[in-house]
Structures are given as C-alpha cells and as structure tokens.
PDB file of N, CA, C and O in Angstrom:
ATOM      1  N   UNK A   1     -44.774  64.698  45.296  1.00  0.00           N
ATOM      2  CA  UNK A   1     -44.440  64.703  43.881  1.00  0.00           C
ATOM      3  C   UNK A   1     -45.584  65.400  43.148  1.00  0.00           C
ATOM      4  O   UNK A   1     -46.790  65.153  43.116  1.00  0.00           O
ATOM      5  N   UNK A   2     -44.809  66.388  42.544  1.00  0.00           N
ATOM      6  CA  UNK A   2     -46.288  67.357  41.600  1.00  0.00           C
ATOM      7  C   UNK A   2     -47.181  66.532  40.160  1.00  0.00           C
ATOM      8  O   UNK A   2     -46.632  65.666  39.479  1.00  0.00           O
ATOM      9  N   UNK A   3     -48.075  66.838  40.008  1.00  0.00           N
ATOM     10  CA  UNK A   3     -48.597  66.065  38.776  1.00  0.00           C
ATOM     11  C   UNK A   3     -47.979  66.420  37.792  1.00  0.00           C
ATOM     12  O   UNK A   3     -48.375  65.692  36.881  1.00  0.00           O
ATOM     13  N   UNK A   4     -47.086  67.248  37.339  1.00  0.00           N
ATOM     14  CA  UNK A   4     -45.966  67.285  35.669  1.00  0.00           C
ATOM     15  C   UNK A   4     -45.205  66.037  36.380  1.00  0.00           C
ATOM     16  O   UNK A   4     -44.882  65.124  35.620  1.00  0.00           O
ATOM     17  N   UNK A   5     -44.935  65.922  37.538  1.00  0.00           N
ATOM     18  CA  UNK A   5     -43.569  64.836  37.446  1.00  0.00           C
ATOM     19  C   UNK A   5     -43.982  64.011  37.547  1.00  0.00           C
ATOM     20  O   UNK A   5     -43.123  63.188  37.864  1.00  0.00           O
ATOM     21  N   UNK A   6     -45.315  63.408  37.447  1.00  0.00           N
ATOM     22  CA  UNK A   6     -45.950  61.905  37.439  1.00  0.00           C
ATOM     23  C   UNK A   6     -46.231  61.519  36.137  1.00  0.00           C
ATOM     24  O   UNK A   6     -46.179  60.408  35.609  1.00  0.00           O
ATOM     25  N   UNK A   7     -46.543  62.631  35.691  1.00  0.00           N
ATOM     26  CA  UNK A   7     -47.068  62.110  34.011  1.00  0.00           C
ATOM     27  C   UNK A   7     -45.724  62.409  33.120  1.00  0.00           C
ATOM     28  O   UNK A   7     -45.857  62.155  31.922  1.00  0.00           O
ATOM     29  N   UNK A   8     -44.398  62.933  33.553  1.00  0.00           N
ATOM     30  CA  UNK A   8     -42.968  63.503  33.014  1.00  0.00           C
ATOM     31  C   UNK A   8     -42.955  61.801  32.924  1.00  0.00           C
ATOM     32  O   UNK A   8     -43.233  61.145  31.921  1.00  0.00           O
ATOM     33  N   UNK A   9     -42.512  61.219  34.388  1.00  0.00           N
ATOM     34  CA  UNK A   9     -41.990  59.754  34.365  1.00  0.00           C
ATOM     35  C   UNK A   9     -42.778  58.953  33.714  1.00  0.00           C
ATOM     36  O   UNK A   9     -42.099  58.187  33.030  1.00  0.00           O
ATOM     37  N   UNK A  10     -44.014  58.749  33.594  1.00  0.00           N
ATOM     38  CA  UNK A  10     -44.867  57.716  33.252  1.00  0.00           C
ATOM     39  C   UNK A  10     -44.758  57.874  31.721  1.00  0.00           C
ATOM     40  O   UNK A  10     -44.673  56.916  30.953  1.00  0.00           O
ATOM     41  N   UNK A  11     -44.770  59.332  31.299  1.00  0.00           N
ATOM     42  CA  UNK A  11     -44.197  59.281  29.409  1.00  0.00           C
ATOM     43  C   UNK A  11     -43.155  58.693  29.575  1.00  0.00           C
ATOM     44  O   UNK A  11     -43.301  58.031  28.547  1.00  0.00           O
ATOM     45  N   UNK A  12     -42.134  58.308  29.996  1.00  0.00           N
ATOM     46  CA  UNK A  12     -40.494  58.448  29.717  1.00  0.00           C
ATOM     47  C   UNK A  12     -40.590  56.713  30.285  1.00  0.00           C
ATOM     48  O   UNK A  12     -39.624  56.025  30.617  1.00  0.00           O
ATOM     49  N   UNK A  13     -41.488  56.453  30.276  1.00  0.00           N
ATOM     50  CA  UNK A  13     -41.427  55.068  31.321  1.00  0.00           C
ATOM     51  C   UNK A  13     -42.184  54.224  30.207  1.00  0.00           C
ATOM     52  O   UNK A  13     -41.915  53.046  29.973  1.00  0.00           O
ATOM     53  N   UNK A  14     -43.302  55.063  29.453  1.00  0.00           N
ATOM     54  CA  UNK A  14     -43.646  53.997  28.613  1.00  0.00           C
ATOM     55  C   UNK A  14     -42.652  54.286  27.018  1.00  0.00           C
ATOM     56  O   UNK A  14     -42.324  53.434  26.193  1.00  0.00           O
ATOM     57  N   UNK A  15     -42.362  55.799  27.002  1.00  0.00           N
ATOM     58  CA  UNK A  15     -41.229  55.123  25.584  1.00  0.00           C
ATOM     59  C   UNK A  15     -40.447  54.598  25.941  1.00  0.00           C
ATOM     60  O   UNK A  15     -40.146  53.991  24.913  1.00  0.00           O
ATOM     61  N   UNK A  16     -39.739  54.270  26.687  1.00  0.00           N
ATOM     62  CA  UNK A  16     -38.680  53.757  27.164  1.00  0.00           C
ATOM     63  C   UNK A  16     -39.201  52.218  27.178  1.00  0.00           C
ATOM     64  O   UNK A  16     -38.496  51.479  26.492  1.00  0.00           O
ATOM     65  N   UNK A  17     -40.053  51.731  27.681  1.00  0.00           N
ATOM     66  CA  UNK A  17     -41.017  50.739  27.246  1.00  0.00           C
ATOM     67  C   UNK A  17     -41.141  50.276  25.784  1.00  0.00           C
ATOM     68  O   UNK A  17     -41.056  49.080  25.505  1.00  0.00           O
ATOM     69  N   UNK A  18     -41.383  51.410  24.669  1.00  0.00           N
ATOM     70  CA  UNK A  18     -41.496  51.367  23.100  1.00  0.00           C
ATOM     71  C   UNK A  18     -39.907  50.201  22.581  1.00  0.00           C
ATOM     72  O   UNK A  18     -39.642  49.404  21.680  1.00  0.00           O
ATOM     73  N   UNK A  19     -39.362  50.661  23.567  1.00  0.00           N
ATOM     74  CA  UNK A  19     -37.291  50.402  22.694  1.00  0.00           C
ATOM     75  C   UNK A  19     -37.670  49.450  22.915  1.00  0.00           C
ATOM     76  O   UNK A  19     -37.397  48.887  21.854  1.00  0.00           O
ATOM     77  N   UNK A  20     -38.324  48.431  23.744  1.00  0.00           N
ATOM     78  CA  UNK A  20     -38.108  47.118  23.791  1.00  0.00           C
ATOM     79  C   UNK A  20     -39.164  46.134  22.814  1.00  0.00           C
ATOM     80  O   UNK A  20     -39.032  44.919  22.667  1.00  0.00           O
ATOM     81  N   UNK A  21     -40.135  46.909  22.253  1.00  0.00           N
ATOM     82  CA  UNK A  21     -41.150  46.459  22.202  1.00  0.00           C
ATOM     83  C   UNK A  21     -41.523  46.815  20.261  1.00  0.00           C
ATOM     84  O   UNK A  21     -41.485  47.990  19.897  1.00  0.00           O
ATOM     85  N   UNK A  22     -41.833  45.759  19.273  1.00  0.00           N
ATOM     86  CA  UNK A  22     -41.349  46.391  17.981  1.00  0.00           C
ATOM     87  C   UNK A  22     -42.922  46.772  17.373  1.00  0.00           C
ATOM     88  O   UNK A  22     -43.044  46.991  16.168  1.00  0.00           O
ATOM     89  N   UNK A  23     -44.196  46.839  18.358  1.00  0.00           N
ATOM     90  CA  UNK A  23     -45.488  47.586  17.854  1.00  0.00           C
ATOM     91  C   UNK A  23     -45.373  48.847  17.205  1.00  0.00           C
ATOM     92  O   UNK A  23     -46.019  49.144  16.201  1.00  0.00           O
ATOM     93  N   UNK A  24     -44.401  49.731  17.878  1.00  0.00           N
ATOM     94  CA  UNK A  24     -44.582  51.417  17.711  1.00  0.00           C
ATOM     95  C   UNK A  24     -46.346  51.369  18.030  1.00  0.00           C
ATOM     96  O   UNK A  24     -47.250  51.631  17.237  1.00  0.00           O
ATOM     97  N   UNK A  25     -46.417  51.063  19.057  1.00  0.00           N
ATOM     98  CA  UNK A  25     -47.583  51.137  19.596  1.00  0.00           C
ATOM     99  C   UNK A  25     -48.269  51.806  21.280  1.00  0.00           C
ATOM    100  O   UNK A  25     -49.257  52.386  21.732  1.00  0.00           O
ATOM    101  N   UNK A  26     -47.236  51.359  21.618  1.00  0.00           N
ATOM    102  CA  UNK A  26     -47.157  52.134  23.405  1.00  0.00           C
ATOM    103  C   UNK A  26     -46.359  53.865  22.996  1.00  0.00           C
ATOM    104  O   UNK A  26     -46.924  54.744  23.646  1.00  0.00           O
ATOM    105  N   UNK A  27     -45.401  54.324  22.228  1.00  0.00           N
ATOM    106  CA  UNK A  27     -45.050  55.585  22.384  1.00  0.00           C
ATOM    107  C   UNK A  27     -46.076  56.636  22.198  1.00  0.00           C
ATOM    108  O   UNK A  27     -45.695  57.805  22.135  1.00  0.00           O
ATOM    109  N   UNK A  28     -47.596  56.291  22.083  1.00  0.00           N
ATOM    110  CA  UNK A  28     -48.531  57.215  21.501  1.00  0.00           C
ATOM    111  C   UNK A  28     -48.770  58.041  22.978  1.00  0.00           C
ATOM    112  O   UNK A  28     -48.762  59.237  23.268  1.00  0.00           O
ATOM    113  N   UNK A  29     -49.006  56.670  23.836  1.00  0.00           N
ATOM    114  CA  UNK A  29     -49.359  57.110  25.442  1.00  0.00           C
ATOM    115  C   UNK A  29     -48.549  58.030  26.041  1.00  0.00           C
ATOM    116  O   UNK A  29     -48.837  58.976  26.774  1.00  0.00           O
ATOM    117  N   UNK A  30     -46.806  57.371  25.372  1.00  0.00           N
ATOM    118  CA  UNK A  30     -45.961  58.082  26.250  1.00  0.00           C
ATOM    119  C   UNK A  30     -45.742  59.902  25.752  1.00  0.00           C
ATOM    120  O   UNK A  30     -45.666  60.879  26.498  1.00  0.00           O
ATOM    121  N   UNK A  31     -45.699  59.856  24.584  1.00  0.00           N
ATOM    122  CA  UNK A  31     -46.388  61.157  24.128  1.00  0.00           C
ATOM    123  C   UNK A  31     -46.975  62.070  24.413  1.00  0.00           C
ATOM    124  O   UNK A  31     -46.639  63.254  24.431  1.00  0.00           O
ATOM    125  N   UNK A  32     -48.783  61.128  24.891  1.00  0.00           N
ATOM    126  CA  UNK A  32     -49.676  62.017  25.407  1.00  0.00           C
ATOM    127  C   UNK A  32     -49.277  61.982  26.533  1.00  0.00           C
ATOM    128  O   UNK A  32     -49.978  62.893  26.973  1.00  0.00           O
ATOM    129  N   UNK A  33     -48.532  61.560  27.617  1.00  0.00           N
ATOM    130  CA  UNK A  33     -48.339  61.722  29.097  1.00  0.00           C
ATOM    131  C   UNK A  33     -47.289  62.938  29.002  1.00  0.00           C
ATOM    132  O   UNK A  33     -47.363  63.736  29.937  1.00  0.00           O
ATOM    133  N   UNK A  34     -46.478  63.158  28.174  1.00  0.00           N
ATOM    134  CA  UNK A  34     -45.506  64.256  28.384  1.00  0.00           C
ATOM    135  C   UNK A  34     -46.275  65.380  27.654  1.00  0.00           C
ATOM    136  O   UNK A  34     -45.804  66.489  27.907  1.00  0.00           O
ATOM    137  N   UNK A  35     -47.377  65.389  26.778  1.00  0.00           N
ATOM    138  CA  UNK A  35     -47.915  66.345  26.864  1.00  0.00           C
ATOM    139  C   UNK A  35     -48.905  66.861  28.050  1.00  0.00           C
ATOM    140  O   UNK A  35     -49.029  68.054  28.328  1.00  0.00           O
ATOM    141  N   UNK A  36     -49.727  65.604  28.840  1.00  0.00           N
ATOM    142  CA  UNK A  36     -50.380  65.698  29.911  1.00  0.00           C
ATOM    143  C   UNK A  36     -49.446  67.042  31.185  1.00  0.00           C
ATOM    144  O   UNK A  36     -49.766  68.073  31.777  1.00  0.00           O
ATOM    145  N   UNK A  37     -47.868  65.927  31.004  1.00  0.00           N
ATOM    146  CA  UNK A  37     -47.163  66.966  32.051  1.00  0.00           C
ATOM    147  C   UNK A  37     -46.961  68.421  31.365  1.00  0.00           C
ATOM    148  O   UNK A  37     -47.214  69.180  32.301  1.00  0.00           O
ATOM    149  N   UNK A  38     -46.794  68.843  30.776  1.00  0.00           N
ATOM    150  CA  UNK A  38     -46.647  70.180  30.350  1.00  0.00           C
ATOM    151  C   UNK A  38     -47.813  70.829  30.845  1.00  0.00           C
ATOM    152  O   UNK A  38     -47.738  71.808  31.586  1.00  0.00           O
ATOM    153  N   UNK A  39     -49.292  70.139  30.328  1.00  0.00           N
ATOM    154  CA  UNK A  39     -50.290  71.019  30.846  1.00  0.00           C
ATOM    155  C   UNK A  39     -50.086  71.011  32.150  1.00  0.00           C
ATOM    156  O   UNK A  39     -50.117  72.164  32.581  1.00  0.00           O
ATOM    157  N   UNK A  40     -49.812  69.910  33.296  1.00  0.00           N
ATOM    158  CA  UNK A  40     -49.795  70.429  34.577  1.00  0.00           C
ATOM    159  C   UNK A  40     -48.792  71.334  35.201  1.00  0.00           C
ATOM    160  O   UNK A  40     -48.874  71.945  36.266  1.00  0.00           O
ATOM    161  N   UNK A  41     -47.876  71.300  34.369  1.00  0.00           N
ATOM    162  CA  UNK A  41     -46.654  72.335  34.604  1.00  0.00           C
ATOM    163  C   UNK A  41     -47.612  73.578  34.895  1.00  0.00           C
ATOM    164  O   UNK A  41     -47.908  74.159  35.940  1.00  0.00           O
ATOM    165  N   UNK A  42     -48.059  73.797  33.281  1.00  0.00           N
ATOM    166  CA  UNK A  42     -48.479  75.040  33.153  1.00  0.00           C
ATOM    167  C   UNK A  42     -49.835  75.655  34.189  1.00  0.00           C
ATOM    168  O   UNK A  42     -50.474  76.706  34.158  1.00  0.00           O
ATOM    169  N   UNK A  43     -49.896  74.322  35.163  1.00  0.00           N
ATOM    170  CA  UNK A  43     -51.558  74.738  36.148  1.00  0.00           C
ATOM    171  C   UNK A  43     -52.428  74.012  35.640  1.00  0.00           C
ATOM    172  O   UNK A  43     -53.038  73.233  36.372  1.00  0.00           O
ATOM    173  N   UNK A  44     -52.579  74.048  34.901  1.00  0.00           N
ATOM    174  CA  UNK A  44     -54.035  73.289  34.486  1.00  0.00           C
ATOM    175  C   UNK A  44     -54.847  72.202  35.252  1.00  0.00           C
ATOM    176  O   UNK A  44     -54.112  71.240  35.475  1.00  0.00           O
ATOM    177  N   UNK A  45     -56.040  72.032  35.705  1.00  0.00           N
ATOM    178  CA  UNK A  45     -56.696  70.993  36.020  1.00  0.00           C
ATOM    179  C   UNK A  45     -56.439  69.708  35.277  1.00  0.00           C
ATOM    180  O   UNK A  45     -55.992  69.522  34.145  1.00  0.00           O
ATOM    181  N   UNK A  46     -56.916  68.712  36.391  1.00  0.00           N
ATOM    182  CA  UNK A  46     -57.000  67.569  35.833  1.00  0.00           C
ATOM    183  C   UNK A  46     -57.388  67.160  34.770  1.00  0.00           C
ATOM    184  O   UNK A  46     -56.822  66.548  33.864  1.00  0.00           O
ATOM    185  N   UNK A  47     -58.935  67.720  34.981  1.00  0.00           N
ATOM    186  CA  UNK A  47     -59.659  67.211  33.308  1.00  0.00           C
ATOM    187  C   UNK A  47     -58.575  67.777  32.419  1.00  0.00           C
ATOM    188  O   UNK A  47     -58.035  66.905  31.739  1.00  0.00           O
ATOM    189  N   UNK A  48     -58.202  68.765  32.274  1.00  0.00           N
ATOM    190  CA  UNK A  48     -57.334  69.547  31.246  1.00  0.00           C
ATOM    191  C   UNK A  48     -56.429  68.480  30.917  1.00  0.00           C
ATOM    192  O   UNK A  48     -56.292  68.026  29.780  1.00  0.00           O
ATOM    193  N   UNK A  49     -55.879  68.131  31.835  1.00  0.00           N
ATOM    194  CA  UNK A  49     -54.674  66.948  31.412  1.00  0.00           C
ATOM    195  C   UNK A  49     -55.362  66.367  30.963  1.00  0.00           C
ATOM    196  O   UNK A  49     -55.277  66.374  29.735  1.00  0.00           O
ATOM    197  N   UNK A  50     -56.275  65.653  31.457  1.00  0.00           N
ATOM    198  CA  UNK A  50     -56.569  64.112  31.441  1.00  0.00           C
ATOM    199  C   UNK A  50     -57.094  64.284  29.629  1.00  0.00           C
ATOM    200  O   UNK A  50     -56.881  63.347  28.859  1.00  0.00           O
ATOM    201  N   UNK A  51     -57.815  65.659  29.113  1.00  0.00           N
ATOM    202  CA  UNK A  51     -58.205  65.855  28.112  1.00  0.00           C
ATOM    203  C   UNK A  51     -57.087  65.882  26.792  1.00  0.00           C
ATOM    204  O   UNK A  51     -57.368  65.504  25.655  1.00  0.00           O
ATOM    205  N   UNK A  52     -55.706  66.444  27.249  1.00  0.00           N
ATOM    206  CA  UNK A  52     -54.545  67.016  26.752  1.00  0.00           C
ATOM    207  C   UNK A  52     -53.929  64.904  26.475  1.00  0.00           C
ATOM    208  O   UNK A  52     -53.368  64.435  25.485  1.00  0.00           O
ATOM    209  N   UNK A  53     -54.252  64.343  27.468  1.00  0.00           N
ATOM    210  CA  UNK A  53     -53.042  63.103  27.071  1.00  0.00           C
ATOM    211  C   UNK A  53     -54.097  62.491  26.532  1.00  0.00           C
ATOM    212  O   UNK A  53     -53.631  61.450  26.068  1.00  0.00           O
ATOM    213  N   UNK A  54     -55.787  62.532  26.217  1.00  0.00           N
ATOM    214  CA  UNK A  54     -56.187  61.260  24.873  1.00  0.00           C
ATOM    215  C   UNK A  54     -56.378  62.235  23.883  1.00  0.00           C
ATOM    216  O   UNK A  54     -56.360  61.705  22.772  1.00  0.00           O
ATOM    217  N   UNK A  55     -56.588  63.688  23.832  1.00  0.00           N
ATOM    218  CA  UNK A  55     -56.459  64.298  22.303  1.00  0.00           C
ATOM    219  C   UNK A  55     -54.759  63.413  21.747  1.00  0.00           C
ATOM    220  O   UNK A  55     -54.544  62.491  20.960  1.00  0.00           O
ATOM    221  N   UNK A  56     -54.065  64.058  22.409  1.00  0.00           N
ATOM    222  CA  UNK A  56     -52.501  63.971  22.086  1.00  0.00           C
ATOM    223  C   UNK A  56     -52.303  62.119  21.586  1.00  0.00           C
ATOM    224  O   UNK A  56     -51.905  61.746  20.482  1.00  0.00           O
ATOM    225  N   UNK A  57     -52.611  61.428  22.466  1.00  0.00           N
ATOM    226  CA  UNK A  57     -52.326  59.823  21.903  1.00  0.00           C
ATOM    227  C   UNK A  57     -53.496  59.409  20.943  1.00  0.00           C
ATOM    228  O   UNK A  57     -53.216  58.560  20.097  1.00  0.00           O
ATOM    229  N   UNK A  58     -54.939  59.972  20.976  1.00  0.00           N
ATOM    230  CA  UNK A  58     -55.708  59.611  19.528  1.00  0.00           C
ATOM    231  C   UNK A  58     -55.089  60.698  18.310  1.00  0.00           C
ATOM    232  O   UNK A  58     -55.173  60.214  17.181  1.00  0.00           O
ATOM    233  N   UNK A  59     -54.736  61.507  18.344  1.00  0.00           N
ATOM    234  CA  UNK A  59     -53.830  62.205  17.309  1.00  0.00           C
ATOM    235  C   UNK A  59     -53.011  60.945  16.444  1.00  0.00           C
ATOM    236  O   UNK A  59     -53.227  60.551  15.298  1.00  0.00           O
ATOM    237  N   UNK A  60     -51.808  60.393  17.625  1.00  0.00           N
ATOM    238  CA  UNK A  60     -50.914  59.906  17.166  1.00  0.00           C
ATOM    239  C   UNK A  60     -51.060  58.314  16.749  1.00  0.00           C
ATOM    240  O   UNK A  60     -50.247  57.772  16.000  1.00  0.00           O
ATOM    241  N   UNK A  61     -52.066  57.709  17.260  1.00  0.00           N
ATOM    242  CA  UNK A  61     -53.135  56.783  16.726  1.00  0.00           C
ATOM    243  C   UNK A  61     -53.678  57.087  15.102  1.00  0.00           C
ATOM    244  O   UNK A  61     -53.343  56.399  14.138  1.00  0.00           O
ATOM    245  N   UNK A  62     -54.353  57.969  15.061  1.00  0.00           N
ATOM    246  CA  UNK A  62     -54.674  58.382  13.447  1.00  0.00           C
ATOM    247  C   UNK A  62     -53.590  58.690  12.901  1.00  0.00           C
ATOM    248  O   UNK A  62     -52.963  57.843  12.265  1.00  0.00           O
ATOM    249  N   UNK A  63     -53.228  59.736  13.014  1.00  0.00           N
ATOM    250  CA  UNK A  63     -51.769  60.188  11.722  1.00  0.00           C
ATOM    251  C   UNK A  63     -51.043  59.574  11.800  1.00  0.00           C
ATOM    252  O   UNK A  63     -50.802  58.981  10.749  1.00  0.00           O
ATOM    253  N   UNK A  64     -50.165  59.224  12.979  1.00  0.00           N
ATOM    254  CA  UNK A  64     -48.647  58.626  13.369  1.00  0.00           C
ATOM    255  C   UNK A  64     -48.847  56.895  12.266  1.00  0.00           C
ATOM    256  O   UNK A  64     -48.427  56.520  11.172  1.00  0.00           O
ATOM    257  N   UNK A  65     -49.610  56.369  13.228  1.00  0.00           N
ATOM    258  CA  UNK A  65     -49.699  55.102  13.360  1.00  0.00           C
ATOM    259  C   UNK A  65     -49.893  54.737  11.879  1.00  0.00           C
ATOM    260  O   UNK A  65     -49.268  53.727  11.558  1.00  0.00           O
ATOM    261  N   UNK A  66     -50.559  55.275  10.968  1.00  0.00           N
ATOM    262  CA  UNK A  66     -50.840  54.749   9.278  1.00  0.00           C
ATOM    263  C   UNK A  66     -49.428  55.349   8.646  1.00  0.00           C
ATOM    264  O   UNK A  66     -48.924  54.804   7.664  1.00  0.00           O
ATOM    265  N   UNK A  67     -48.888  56.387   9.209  1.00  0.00           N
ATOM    266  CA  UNK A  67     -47.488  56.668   8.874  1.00  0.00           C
ATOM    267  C   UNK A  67     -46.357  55.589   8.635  1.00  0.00           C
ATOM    268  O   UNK A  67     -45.674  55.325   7.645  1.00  0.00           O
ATOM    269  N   UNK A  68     -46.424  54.974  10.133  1.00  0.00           N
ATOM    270  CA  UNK A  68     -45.163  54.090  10.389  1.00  0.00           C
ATOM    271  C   UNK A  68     -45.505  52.989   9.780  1.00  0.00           C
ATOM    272  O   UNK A  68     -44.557  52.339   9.339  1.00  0.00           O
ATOM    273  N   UNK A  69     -46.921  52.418   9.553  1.00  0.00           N
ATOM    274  CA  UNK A  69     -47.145  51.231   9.183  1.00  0.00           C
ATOM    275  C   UNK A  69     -46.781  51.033   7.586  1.00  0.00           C
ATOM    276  O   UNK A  69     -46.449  49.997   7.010  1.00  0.00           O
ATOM    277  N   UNK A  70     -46.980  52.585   6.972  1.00  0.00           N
ATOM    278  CA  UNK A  70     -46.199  52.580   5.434  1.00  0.00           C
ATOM    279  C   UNK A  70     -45.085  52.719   5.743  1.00  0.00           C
ATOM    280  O   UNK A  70     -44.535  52.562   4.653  1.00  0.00           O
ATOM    281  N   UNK A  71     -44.366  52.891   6.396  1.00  0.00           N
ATOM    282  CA  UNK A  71     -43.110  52.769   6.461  1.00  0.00           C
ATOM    283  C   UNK A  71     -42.334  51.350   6.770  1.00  0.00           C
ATOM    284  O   UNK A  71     -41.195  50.967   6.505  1.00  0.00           O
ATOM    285  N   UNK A  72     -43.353  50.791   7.389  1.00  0.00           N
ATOM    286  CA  UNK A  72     -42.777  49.297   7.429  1.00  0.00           C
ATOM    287  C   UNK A  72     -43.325  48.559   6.693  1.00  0.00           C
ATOM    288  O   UNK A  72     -43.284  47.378   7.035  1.00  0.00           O
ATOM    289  N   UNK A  73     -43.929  48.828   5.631  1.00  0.00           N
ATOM    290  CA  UNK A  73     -44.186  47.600   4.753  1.00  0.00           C
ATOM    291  C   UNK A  73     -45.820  47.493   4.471  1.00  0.00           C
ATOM    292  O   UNK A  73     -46.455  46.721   3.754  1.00  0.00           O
ATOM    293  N   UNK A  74     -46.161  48.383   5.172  1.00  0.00           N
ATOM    294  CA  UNK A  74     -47.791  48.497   5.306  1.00  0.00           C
ATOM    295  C   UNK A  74     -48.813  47.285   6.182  1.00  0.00           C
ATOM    296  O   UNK A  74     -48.208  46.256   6.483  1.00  0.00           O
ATOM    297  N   UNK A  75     -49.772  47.335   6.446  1.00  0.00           N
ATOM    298  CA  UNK A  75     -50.737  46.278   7.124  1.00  0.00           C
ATOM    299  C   UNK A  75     -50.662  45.109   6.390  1.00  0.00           C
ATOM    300  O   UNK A  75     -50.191  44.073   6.861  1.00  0.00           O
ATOM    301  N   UNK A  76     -51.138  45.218   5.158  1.00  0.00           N
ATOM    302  CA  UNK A  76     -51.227  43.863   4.320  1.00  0.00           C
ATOM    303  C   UNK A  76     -49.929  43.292   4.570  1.00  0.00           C
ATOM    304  O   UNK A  76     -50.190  42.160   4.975  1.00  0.00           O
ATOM    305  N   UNK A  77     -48.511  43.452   4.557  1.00  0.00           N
ATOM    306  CA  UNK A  77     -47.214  42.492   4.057  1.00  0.00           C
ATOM    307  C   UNK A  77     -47.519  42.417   5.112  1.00  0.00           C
ATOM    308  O   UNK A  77     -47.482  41.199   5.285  1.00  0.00           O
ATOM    309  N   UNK A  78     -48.061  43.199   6.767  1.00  0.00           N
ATOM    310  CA  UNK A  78     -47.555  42.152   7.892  1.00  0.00           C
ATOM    311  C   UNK A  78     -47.921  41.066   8.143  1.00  0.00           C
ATOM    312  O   UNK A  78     -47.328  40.231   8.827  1.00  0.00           O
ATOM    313  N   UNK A  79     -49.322  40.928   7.414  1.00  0.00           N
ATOM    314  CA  UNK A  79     -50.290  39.772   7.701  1.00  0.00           C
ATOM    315  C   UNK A  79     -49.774  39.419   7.145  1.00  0.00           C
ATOM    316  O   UNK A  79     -49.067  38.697   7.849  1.00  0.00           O
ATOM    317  N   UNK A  80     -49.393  39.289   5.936  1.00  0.00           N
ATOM    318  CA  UNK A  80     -48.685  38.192   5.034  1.00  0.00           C
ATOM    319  C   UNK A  80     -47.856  37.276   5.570  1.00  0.00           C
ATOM    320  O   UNK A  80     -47.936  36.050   5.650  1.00  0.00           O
ATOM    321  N   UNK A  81     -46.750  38.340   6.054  1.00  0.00           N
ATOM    322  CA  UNK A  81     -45.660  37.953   6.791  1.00  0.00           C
ATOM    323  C   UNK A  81     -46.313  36.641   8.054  1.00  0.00           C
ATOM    324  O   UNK A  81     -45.908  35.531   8.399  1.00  0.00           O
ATOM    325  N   UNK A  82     -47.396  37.437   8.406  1.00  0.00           N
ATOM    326  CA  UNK A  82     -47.572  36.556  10.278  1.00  0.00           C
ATOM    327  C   UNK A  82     -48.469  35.057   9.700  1.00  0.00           C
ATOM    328  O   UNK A  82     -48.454  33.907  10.137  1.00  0.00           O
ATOM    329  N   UNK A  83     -49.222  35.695   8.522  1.00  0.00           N
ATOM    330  CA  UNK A  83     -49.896  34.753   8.065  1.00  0.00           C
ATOM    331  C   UNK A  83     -48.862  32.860   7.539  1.00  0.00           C
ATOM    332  O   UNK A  83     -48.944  31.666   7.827  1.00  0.00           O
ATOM    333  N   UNK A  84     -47.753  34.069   6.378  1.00  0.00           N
ATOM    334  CA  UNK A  84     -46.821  33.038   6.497  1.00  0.00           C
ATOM    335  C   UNK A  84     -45.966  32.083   7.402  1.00  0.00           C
ATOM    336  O   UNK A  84     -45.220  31.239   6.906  1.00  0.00           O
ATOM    337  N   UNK A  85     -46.103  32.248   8.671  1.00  0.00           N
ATOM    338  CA  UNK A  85     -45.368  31.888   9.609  1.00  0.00           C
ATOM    339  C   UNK A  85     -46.094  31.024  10.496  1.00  0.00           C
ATOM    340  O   UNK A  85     -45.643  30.365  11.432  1.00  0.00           O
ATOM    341  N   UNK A  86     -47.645  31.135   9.953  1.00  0.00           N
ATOM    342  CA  UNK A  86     -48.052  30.377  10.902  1.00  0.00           C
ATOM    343  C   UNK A  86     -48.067  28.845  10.154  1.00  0.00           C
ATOM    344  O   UNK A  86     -48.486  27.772  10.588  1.00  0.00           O
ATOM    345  N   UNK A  87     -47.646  29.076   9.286  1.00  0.00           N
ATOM    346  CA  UNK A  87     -48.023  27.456   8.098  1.00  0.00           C
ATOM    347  C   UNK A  87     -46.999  26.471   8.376  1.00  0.00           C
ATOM    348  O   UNK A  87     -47.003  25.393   7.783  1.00  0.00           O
TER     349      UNK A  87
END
C-alpha cells in the first residue's frame, strides 16, 4: 500500500469519525491527512508530508475552528450552556 493511500484512508477515516462526533474538532486532522496524501501522490518525502498534514491541520485550528465556533453560538454560550447543566 503506497503512502497517498494511507494518509487517503486515515483522512476519510477520521472525517468520517467527525459525523459522529459534535466537536468539529477531529476533521482538521482529517484534512491535513488528505492533504498529506496528495503530497505523496505527487512524490514528495516524508518530512514533506509529515510537514504538509500539521501546516494544513494548524491552519484549520486557527481560521476554521474560531469560524465554526461563531457559528455555533461562540465559546462563551457554550460554557454557559455546559456551565448550566452542571447545576
């Protein structure tokens, strides 16, 4: 099995992972792993990947992640929310 098709499945294994799971927190990995496989498609060394899937998931960590969290209500209502629930 070539290294695009290890890091192809292992993206597709952890979004696929995301559907079950309501963080929006694991699809960053699966992201950077399908970008990882492209670089090995394309040849690239390891480091190259290995460099290609934490640029690609700290990307989506900074931008993505403050994105979705305004989209759901922001940080503060969740605490609110978790805060309320624990009383």
């Amino acid at each position: 099995m070539g290294a695009w098709l290890t890091w192809a499945i292992l993206g597709l294994l952890l979004i696929a992972l995301e559907l079950v799971t309501p963080s929006f927190f694991i699809i960053f990995f699966g992201l950077g792993a399908l970008a990882a496989s492209a670089a090995a498609a394309l040849g690239y060394s390891i480091f190259v990947q290995l460099l290609v899937f934490l640029v690609i998931t700290l990307i989506g960590f900074v931008f993505l992640r403050k994105y979705s969290l305004k989209m759901q209500g922001g940080a503060a209502t969740q605490a609110k929310w978790v805060w309320s629930r624990k009383r």
